[in-house]
GUSE-445262 format. One record per residue (C-alpha): residue number from 1; residue in three letters; x, y, z. Coordinates in steps of 0.25 Angstrom, whole numbers, m for minus. Last residue first. Example, Ala and Ser with C-alpha at 12.3 -4.5 7.8 and 13.67 -1.06 7.14 Angstrom:
BEGIN
SITE  sedo  nulo      x      y      z
SITE     2   ser     55     m4     29
SITE     1   ala     49    m18     31
This chain:
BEGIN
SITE  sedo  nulo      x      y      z
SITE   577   unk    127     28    m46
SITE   576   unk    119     24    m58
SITE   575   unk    111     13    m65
SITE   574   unk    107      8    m79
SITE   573   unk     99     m6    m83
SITE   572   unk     97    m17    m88
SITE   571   unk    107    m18   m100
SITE   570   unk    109    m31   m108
SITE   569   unk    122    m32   m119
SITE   568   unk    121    m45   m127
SITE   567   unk    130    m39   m139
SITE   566   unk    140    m35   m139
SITE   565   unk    150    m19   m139
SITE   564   unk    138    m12   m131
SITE   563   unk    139      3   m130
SITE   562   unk    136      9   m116
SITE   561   unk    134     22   m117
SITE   560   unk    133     33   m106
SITE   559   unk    129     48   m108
SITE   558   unk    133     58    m95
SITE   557   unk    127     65    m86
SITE   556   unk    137     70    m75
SITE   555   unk    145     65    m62
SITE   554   unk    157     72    m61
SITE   553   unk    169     64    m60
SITE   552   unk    172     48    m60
SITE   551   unk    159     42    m68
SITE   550   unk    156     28    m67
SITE   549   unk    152     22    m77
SITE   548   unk    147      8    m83
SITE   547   unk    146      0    m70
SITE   546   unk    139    m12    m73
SITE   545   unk    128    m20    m66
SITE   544   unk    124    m35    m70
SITE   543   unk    124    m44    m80
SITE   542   unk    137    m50    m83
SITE   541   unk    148    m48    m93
SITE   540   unk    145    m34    m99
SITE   539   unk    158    m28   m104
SITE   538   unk    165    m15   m104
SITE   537   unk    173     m3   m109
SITE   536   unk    171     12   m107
SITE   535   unk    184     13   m112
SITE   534   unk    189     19    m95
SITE   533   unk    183      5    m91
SITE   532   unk    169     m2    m90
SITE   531   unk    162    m10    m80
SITE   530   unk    167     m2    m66
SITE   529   unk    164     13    m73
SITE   528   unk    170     21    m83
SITE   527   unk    172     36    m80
SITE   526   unk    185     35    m80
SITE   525   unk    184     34    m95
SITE   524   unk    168     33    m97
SITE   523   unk    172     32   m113
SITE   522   unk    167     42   m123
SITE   521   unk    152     46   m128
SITE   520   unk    144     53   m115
SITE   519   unk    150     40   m107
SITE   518   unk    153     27   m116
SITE   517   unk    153     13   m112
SITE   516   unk    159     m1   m120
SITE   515   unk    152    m12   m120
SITE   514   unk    156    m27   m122
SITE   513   unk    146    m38   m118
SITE   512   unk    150    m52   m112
SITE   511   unk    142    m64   m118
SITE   510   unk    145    m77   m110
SITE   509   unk    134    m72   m101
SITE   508   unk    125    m69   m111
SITE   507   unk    115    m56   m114
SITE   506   unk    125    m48   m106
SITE   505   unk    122    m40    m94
SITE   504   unk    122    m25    m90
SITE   503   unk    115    m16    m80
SITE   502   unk    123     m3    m82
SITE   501   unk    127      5    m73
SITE   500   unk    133     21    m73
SITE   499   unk    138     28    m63
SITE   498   unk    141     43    m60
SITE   497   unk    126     47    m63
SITE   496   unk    120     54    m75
SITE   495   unk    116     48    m87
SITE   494   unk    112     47   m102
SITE   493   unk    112     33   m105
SITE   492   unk    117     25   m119
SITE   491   unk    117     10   m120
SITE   490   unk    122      4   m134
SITE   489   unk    122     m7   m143
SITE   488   unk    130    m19   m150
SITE   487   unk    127    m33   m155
SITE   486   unk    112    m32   m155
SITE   485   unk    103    m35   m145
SITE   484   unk    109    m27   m133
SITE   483   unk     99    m29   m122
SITE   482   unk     89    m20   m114
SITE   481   unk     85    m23   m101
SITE   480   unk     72    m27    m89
SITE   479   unk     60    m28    m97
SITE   478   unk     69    m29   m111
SITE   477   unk     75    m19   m121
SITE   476   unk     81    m28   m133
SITE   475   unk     94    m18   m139
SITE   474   unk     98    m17   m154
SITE   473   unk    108     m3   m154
SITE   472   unk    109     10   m145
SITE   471   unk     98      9   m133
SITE   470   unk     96     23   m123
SITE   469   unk     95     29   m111
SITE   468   unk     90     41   m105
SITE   467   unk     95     47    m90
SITE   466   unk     98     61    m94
SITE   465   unk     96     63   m110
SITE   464   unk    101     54   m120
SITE   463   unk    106     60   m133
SITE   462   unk    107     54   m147
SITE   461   unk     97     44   m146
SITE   460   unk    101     29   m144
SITE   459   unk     95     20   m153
SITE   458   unk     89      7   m152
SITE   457   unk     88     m6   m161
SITE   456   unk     77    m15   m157
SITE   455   unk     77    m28   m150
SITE   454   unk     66    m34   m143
SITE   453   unk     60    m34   m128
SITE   452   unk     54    m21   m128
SITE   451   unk     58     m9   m138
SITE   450   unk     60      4   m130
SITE   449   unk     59     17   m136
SITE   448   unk     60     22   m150
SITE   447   unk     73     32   m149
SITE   446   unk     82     26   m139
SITE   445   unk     79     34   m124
SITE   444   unk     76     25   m114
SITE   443   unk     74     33   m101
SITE   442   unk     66     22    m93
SITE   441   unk     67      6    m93
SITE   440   unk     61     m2    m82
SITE   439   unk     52    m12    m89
SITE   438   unk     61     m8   m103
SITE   437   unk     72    m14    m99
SITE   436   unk     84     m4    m99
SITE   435   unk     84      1    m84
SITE   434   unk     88     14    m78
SITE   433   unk     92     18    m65
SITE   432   unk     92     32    m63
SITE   431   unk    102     44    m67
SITE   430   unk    104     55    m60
SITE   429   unk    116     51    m50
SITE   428   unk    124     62    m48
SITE   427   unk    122     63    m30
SITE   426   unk    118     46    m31
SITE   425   unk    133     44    m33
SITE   424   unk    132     30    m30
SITE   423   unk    141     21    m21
SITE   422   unk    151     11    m25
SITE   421   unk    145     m1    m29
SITE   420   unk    144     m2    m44
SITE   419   unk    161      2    m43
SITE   418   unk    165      2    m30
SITE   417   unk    161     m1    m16
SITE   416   unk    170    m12    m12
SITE   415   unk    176      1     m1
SITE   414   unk    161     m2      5
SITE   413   unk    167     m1     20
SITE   412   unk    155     m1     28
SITE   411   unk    153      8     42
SITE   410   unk    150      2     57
SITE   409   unk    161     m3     65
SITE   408   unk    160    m17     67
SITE   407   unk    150    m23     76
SITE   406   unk    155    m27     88
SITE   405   unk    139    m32     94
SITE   404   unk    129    m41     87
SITE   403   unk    118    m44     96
SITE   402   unk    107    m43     86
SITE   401   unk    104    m28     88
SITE   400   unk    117    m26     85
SITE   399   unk    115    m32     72
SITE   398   unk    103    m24     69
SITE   397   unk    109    m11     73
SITE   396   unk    121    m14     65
SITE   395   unk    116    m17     52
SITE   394   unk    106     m5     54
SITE   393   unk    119      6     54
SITE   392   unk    123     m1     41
SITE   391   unk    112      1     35
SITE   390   unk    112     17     40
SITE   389   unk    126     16     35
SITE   388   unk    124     10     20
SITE   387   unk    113     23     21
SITE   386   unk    113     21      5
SITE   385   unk    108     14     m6
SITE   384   unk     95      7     m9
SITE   383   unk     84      2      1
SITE   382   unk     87      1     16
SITE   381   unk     82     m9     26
SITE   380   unk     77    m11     40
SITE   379   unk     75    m21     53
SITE   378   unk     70    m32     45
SITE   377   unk     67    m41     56
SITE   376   unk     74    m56     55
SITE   375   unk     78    m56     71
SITE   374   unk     92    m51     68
SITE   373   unk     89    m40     60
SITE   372   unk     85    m38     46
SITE   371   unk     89    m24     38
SITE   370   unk     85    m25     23
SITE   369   unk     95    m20     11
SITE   368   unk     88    m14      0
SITE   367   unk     95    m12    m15
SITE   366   unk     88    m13    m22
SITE   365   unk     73     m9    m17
SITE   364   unk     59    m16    m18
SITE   363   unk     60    m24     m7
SITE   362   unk     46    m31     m2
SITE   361   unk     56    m40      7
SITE   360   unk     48    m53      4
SITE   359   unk     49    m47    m10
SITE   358   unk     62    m45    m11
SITE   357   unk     65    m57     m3
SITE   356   unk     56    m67    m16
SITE   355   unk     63    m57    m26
SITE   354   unk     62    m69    m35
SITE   353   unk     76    m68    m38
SITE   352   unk     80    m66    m24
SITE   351   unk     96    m69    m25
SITE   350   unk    100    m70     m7
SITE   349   unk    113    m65     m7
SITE   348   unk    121    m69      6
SITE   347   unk    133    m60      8
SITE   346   unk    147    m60      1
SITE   345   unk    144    m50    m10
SITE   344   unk    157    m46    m17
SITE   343   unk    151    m38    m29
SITE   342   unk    156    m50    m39
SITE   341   unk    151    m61    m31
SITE   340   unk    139    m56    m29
SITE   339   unk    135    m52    m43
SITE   338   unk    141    m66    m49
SITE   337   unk    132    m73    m38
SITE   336   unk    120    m63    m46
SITE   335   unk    123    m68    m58
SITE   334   unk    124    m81    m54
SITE   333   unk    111    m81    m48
SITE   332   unk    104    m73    m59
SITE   331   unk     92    m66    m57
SITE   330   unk    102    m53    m57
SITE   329   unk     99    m58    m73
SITE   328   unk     85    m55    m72
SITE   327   unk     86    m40    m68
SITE   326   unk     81    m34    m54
SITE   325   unk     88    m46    m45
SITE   324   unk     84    m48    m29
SITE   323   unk     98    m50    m23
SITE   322   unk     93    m51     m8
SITE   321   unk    110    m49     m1
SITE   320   unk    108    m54     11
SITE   319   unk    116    m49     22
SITE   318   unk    118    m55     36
SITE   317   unk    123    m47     48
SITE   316   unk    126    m55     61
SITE   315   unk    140    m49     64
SITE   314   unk    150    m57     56
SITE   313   unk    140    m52     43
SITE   312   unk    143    m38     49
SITE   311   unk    155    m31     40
SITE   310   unk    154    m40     28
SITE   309   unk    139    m40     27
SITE   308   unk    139    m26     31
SITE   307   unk    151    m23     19
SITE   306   unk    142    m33      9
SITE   305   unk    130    m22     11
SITE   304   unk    138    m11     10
SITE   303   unk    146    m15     m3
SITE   302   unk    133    m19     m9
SITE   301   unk    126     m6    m10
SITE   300   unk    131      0    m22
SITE   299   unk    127    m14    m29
SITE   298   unk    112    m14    m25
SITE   297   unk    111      2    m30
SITE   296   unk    118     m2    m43
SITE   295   unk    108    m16    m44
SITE   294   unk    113    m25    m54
SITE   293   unk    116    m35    m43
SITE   292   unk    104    m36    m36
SITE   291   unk    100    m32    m19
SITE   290   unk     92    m34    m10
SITE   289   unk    100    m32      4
SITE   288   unk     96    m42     16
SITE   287   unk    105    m38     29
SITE   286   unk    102    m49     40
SITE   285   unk    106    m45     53
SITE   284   unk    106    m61     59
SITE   283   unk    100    m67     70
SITE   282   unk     89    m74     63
SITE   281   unk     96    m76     48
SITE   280   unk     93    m92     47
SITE   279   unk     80    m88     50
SITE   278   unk     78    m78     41
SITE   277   unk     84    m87     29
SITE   276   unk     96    m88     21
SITE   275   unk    100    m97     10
SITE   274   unk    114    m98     10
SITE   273   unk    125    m90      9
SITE   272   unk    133    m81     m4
SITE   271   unk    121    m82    m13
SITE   270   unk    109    m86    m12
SITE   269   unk     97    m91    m20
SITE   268   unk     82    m90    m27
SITE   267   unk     79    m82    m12
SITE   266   unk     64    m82     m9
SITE   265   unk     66    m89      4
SITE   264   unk     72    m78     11
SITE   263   unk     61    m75     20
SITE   262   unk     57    m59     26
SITE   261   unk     66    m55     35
SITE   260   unk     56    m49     47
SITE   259   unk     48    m36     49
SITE   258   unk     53    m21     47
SITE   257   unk     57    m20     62
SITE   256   unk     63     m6     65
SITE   255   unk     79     m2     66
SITE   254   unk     84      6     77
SITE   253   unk     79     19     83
SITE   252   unk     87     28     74
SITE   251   unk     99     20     64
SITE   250   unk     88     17     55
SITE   249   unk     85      7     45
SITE   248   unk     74      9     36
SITE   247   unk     61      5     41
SITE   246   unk     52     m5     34
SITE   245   unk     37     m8     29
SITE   244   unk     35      8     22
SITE   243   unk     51      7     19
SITE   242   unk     46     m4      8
SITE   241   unk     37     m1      2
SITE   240   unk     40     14      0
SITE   239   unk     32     26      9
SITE   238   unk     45     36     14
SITE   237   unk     56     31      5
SITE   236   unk     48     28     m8
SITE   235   unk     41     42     m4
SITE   234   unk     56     48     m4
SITE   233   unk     58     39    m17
SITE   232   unk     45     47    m25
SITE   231   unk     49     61    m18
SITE   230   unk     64     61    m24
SITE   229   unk     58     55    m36
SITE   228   unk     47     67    m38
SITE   227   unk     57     75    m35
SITE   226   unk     68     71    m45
SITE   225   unk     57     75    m57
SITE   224   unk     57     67    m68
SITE   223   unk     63     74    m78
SITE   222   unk     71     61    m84
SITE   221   unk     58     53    m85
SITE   220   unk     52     64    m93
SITE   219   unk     62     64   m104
SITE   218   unk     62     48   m105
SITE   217   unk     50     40   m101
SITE   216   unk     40     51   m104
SITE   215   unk     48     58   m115
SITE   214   unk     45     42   m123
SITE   213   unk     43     49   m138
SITE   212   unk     29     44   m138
SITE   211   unk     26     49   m123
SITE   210   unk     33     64   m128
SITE   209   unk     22     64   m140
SITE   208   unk     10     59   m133
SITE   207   unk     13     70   m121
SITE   206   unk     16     82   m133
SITE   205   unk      2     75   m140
SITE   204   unk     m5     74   m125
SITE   203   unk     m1     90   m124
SITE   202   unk     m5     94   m137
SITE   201   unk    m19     90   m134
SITE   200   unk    m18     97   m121
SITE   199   unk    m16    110   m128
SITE   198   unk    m27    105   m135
SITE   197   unk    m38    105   m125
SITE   196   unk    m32    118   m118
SITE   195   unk    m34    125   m131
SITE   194   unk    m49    120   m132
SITE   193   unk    m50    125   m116
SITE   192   unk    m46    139   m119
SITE   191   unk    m56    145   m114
SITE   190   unk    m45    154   m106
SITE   189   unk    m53    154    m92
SITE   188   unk    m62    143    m91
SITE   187   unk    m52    134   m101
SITE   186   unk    m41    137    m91
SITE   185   unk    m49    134    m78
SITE   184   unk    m53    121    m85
SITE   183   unk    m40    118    m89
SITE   182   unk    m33    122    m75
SITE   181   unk    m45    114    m67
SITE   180   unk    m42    102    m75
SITE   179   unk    m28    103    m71
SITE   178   unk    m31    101    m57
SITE   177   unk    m40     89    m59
SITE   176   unk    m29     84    m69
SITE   175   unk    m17     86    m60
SITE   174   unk    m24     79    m48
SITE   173   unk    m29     67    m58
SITE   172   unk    m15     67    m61
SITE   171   unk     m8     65    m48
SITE   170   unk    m18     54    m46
SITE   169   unk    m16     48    m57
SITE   168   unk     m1     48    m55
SITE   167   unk     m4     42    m41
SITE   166   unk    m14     30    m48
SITE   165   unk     m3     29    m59
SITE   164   unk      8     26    m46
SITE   163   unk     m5     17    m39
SITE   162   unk     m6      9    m51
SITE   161   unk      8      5    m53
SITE   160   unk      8      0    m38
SITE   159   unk     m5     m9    m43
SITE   158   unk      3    m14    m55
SITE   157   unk     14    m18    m47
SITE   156   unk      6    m25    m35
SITE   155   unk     m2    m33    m46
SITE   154   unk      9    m36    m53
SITE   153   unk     18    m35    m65
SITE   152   unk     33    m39    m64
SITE   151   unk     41    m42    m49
SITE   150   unk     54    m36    m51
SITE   149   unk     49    m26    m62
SITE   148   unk     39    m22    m54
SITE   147   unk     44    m21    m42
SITE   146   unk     54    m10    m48
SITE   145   unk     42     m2    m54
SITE   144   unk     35      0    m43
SITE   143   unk     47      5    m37
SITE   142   unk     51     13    m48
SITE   141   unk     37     21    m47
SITE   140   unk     40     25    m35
SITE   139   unk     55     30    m38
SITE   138   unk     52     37    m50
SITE   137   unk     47     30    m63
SITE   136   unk     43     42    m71
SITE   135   unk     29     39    m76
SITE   134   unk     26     34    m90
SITE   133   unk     14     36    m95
SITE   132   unk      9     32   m109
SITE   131   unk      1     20   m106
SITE   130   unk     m7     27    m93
SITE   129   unk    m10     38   m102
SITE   128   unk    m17     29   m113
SITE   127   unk    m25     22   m102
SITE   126   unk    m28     37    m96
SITE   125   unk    m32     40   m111
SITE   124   unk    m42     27   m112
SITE   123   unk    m49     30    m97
SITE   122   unk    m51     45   m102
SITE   121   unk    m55     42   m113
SITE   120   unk    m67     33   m108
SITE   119   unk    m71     43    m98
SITE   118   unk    m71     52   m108
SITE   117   unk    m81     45   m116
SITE   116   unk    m91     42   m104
SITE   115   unk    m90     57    m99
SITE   114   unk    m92     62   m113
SITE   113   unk   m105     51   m114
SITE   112   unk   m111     56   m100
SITE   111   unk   m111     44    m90
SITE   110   unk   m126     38    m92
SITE   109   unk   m122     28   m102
SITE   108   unk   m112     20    m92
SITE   107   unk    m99     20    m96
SITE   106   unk    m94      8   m106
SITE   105   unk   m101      7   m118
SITE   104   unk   m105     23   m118
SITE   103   unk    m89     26   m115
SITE   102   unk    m83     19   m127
SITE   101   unk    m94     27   m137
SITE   100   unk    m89     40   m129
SITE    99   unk    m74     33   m131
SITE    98   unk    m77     31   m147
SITE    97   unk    m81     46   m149
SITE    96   unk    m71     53   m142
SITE    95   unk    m61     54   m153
SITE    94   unk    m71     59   m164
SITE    93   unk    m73     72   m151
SITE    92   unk    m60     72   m148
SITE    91   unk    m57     73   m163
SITE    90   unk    m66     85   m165
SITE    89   unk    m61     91   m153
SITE    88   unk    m46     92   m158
SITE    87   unk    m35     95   m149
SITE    86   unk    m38     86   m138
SITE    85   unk    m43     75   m149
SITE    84   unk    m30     74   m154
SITE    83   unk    m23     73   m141
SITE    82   unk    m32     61   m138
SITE    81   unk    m29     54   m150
SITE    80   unk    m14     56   m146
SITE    79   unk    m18     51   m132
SITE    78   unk    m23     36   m140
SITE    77   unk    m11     38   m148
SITE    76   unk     m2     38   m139
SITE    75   unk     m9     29   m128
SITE    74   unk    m10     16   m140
SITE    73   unk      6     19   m141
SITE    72   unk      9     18   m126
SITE    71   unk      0      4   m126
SITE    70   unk      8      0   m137
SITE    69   unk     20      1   m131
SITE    68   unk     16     m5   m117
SITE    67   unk     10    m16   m121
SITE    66   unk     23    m18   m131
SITE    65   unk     29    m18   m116
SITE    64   unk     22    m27   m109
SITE    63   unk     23    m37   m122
SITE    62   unk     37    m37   m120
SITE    61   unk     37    m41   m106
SITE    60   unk     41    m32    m95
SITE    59   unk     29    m38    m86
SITE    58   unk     31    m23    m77
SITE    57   unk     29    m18    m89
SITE    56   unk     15    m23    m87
SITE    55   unk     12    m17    m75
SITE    54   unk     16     m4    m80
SITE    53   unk      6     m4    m91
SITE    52   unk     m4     m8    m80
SITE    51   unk     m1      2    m70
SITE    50   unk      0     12    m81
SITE    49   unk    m14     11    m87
SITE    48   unk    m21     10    m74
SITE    47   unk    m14     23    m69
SITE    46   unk    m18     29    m85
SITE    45   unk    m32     25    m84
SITE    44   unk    m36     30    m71
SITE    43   unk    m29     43    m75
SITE    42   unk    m38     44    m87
SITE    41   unk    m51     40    m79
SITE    40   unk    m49     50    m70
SITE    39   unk    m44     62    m78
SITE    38   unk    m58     58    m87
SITE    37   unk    m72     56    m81
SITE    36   unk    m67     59    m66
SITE    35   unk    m60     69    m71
SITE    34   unk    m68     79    m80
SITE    33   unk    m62     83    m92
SITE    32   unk    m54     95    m94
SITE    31   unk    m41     89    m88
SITE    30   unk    m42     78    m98
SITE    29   unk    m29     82   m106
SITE    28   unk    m24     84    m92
SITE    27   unk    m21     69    m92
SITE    26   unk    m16     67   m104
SITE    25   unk     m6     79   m104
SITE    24   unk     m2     76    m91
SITE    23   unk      4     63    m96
SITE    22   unk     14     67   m103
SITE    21   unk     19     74    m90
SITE    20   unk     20     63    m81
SITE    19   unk     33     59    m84
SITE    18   unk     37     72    m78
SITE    17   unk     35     68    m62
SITE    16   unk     27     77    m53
SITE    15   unk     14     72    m58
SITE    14   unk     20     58    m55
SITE    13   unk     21     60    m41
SITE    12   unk      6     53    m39
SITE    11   unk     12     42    m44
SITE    10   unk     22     41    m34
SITE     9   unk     13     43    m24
SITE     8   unk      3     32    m29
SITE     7   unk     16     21    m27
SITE     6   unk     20     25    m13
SITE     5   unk      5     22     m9
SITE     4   unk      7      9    m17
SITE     3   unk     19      6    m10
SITE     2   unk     11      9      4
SITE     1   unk      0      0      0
């Protein structure tokens, strides 16, 4: 209930977000007509509409996504006719006959036949809405998103989706009454009202136009507004799933009772120990991070958890390391016993691949380290980076409170933590993570759009604004990555942030891919990250994270490309630090 309490505010912020403004001109374009007959049910179409179209991107099947495609061309020529018919009265009159015909089979005969056919119109524009919006995904939306790629199309998912539309209906149906008030106050006192009408006929053709060349998910995703945002995770913070159940650990007043270690029975397999359970554990400080291996946040955290397993373990303090995958190859066991073996993890890893503990935990985070003291009682948790000292400070409490005394002195060396792991510089970092399947993808720039689940040749345009990507050469776009079909192609990304990652993988083991990577044209130089050198030099021999750059002076914008010499080349997608 609380989630979805979250999940209406959110929507109710995205009057103050820039995607919505292609949709303003459909909605207003109403403004004149009275609400419950019209405003009401075009809004009610377009939140029912973009619960179920997102839904079904949630299935990430190729048939979701031509669904999709045709849906968005049936809504622009269905609110192209509509514009028409603002800016001529002859054609609105020729264009409303079939829905008054529409609204006399279905509405009852004593409803007025004007109210009866825009009622009708109403309801198919709102549908027609609900197809073409896009909504900035801020950090609400993200969530819902986030569970739905792990656990796919739901009842759960599809009702969260709902409540977001519901809040930006809401916000709507505010802006309409209100502006309903300005036309009618306008009209009264310019008689004006024909000009109005058409005025906002041009309006739905400029919104048309800029939804058919894809402004929505591209221009106006990069102007969203860093308050909403701000405002959107400070409400995550305050009201989300799961800091409404459980506290966060405090150094005042001691650490509260969030409830017991849920079962480990769901884990596929584990690494480094043997299987674990809460009984087995009574007695211990159990430490139980979720984690996976392409993840940058996951991996900048790693040193502080292995330096508390090394520095307390003799103590009573246990780690578990949940590695619960996002892609289908960190499903994998022995790419994930590679993973461990090569970032040094010496503590249990318990591989979730049915996210059977992540659910038991309701986690929706990664990474997200849980607190359980020696009784089995979830004493606190932390989500993401960060207060490494508060976490630490928890650690001791709870293993004092077990009857663990000469502890050592607090504070963690993490002098291990370079390359992927060495802390970000969130002050310069502007870019977001990015993914290339086309369930997650935003800011795809090559002329034409996305083509799911075949190959087509792309393009890459001849400049990339902040935070757009692009496709050079034969490529397949999938639910969760794009692969390299032909024998060469290229990745290009306007960015700002001092790192650069790239999840990578080859098609075939046995099959390493050569790339070489380019900043704004010429090679990184000293600029080069872990996976390339000063050339810009590299290859992909296993799925998971690279290090393409990490920059050495002032941290700018900057265009990066990554050109790949073979074949076979899968990307996933882009992170920073």
């Amino acid at each position: 209930m609380i989630l979805a309490v979250l999940v209406f505010l959110g929507g109710v912020l995205t009057i103050l977000s820039p995607c919505i403004l292609p949709v303003l001109p459909f909605v207003f374009a109403r403004s004149e007509q009275r609400f419950l007959t019209n405003g009401l049910p075009l809004l009610a179409g377009m939140a029912l509409t973009f619960a179920g179209i997102a839904s079904l991107a949630a299935v990430g099947g190729s048939w979701a996504a031509r669904v999709n495609q045709y849906g968005r061309l049936f809504a622009l020529i269905l609110l192209t006719l509509f514009a028409a018919t603002l800016l001529s009265r002859r054609l609105a009159d020729w264009a409303a006959r079939p829905f008054v015909a529409l609204g006399n089979r279905l509405l009852p005969v004593t409803a007025p036949q004007a109210a009866r056919a825009g009622l009708i119109s109403a309801l198919l524009l709102g549908v027609a809405t609900g197809l073409l919006w896009a909504p900035c995904a801020g950090p609400i939306l993200g969530l819902v998103l986030t569970g739905a790629a792990i656990s796919g199309a739901n009842s759960h998912t599809t009702l969260l989706l709902f409540a977001y539309a519901l809040g930006a209906a809401t916000s709507l149906a505010i802006a309409l009454l209100a502006g309903g008030r300005v036309f009618a106050a306008l009209k009264r006192s310019l008689g004006a009202g024909e000009w109005i009408r058409r005025g906002l006929g041009v309006a739905v053709l400029l919104a048309v136009v800029a939804i058919a060349l894809g402004w929505d998910s591209s221009v106006l995703t990069r102007l969203s507004l860093a308050g909403t945002n701000s405002l959107e995770t400070s409400l995550i913070d305050r009201f989300g799933p799961m800091r409404a159940g459980l506290a966060a650990p405090s150094t005042a007043g001691g650490p509260v009772d969030q409830g017991r270690l849920p079962s480990l029975a769901g884990v596929t397999q584990w690494l480094n120990s043997p299987p674990l359970t809460p009984e087995s554990l009574r007695g211990k400080v159990v430490l139980v991070d979720f984690w996976t291996y392409s993840c940058i946040n996951c991996l900048r955290t790693l040193p502080y958890v292995e330096a508390w397993y090394d520095k307390y373990r003799d103590h009573g303090l246990v780690v578990i390391g949940v590695h619960a995958p996002e892609f289908a190859f960190e499903k994998d066991p022995d790419n994930v016993r590679r993973a461990v073996h090569d970032l040094g993890i010496t503590y249990p890893v318990a591989l979730d691949d049915d996210y059977a503990v992540w659910k038991a935990f309701d986690n929706q985070y990664w990474p997200a380290d849980y607190f359980i003291d020696a009784d089995g009682r979830i004493r606190g948790h932390y989500f993401s980076e960060g207060d490494y000292d508060e976490s630490e400070q928890i650690i001791r409490r709870l293993l004092t409170e077990a009857g663990y005394r000469n502890l050592p002195a607090a504070g963690v060396q993490t002098a291990s933590a370079v390359g992927v792991q060495a802390p970000a510089d969130l002050a310069d970092e502007r870019s977001p993570e990015t993914y290339l399947g086309y369930r997650r993808e935003t800011g795809f720039s090559s002329p034409g759009g996305v083509v799911a689940d075949r190959s087509a040749e792309y393009t890459v345009p001849p400049t990339l604004d902040l935070n757009q990507w692009a496709l050079g050469g034969d490529w397949r776009i999938d639910p969760d990555k794009a692969v390299l079909s032909g024998p060469s192609g290229r990745i290009v990304y306007g960015f700002s942030a001092r790192d650069l990652h790239l999840v990578l993988g080859p098609a075939a083991a046995d099959k390493p891919v050569r790339f070489r990577v380019l900043l704004d044209g010429a090679p990184p130089g000293a600029n080069h990250g872990e996976d390339t050198d000063a050339n810009g030099d590299g290859v992909i021999q296993d799925q998971r994270l690279y290090q393409l750059i990490r920059q050495t002076g002032a941290v700018g914008s900057h265009v990066f490309s990554i050109q790949f010499l073979d074949g076979g080349a899968q990307a996933y997608a882009f992170t920073f630090g």
